[in-house]
N, C-alpha and C positions, 0 to 999 in steps of 0.2 A: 572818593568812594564812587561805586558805580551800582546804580539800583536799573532793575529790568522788570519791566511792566509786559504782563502776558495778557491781551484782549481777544477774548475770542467770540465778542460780537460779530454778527454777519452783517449788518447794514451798515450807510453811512449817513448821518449821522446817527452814532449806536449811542444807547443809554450806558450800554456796558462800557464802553471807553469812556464815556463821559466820567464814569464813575472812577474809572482806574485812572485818569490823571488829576483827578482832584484827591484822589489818594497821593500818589505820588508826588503833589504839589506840598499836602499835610506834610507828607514823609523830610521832604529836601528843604522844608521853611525850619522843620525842625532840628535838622543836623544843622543848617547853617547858623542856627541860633547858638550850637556849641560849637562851631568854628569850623565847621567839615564842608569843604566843596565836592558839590553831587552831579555826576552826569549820570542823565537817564535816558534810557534804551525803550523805546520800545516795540511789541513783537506782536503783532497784528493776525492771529494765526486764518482769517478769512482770509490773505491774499496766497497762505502754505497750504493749503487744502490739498492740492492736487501731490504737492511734494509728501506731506505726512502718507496719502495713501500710495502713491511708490515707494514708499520706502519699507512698506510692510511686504507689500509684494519682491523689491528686490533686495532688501537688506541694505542697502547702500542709500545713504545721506544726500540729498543734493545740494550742490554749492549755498543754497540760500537757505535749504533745513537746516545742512548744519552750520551757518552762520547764526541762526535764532539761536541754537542748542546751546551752542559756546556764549552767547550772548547772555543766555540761563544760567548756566552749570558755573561761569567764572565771575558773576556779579555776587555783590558785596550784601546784596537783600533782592530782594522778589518781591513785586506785586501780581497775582495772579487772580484775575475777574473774568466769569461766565457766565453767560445767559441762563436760565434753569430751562430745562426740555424734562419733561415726562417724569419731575420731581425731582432731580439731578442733573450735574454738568452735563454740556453740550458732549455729542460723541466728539469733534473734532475736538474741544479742550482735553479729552481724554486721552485721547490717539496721542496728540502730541507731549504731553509727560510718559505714554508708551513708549515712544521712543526715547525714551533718555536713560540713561542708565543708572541702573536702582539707586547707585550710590551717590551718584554725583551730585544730590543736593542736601547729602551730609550736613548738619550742623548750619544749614543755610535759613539767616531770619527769611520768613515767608509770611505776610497778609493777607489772606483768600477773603475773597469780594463776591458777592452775585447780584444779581438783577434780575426781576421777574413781573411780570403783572400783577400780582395779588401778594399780600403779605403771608397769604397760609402757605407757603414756600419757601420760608425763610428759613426754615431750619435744614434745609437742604446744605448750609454750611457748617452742621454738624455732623449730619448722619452722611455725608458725600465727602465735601473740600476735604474737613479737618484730617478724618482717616487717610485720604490717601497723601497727604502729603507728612504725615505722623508716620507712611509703611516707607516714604523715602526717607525718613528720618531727619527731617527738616526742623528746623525751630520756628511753628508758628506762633504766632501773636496770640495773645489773649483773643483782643477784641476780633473779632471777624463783621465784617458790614453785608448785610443785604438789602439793596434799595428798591422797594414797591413803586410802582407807578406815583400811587398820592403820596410817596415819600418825596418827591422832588418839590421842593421849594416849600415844606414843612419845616416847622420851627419843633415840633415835640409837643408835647404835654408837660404836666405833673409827673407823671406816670414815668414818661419814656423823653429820653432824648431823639432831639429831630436828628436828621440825616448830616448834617453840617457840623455836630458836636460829635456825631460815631466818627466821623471822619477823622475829624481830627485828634482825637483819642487813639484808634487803631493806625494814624500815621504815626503818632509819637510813640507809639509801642513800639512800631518797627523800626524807628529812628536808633529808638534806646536798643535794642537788639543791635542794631547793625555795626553803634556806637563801641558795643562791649564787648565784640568779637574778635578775638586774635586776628593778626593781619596774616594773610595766606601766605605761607612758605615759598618761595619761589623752586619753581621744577629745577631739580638737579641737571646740571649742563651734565652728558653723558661723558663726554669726551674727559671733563673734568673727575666724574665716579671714577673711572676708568682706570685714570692716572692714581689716583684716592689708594686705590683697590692694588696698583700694583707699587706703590712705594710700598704696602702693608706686608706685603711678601718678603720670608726672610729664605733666602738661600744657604745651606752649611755645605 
């Protein structure tokens, strides 16, 4: 199986990435526990910056955009994690689901992730994430994670699970998503249609 992790942290080292490979880590302890070997991809869109805004400008993909896009659109599950800016994903995490096309993450499990300074931001993966990847028609996960500053290295409460049990909760959702998903059709060789197409032909 092949899972692709979207970070679109700007620093290095980012809280946001932190967050998204310890997702990813949850996700791929989980498959391997039912027998599934996981490579994981990931797509760092701070170093696509400049690519995502050419591309709006000339419509055309560059070698390295469209190698993340296909890296998205043909993996077996998504991790997708972003900073919160002005209550909502980063513009750049936006731009670059812009450019992909509506449908290509059809029926794709999805676990949307954020990171912010304050916990009164958390729901930014309700009224932001969830929607737009519910308008691609994605299958997200129940759980969705967002980790506050004092969430790092918190155990919970009574109350609320720490950061280390959302985790690994919302990795085994998208384990079990990924788990349960028909395996993708392989693209029709044309040349092979083709021939399909003209034996079908009946001449009188």
């Amino acid at each position: 199986m092949k899972l692709t992790v979207v970070s679109a942290g700007l620093s290095t080292p980012s809280s946001t990435r932190l967050l998204a490979d310890r997702l990813a880590e949850a996700a791929r302890d989980d498959l391997a526990d039912q027998g599934h070997t996981v490579s994981i991809e990931v797509v760092e869109l701070r170093s696509l910056a400049g690519d995502v805004a050419d591309h709006f400008v000339t419509g055309f993909a560059s070698p390295r955009l469209a190698a993340a896009i296909e890296a998205v659109t043909g993996a077996d599950g998504l991790i997708a994690v972003t900073p919160v800016f002005t209550a909502s994903y980063s513009g750049l995490f936006k731009s670059f689901f812009d450019v992909i096309a509506p449908d290509a993450l059809t029926g794709q499990p999805v676990l949307v992730a954020a990171t912010g300074g304050t916990a009164r931001h958390s729901l930014v993966l309700e009224h932001a994430l969830r929607p737009l990847f519910a308008y691609l028609r994605a299958a997200v996960a129940p759980t969705a994670v967002y980790a506050a500053s004092e969430d790092w290295g918190s155990g919970g409460d009574e109350h609320t699970d720490g950061l280390p049990a959302r985790v690994r909760r919302a990795g085994g959702e998208l384990a079990a998503l990924m788990a349960a998903r028909p395996p993708r059709a392989e693209p029709a060789d044309d040349v092979t249609a083709l021939e399909r197409q003209l034996a079908d032909l009946r001449f009188d």
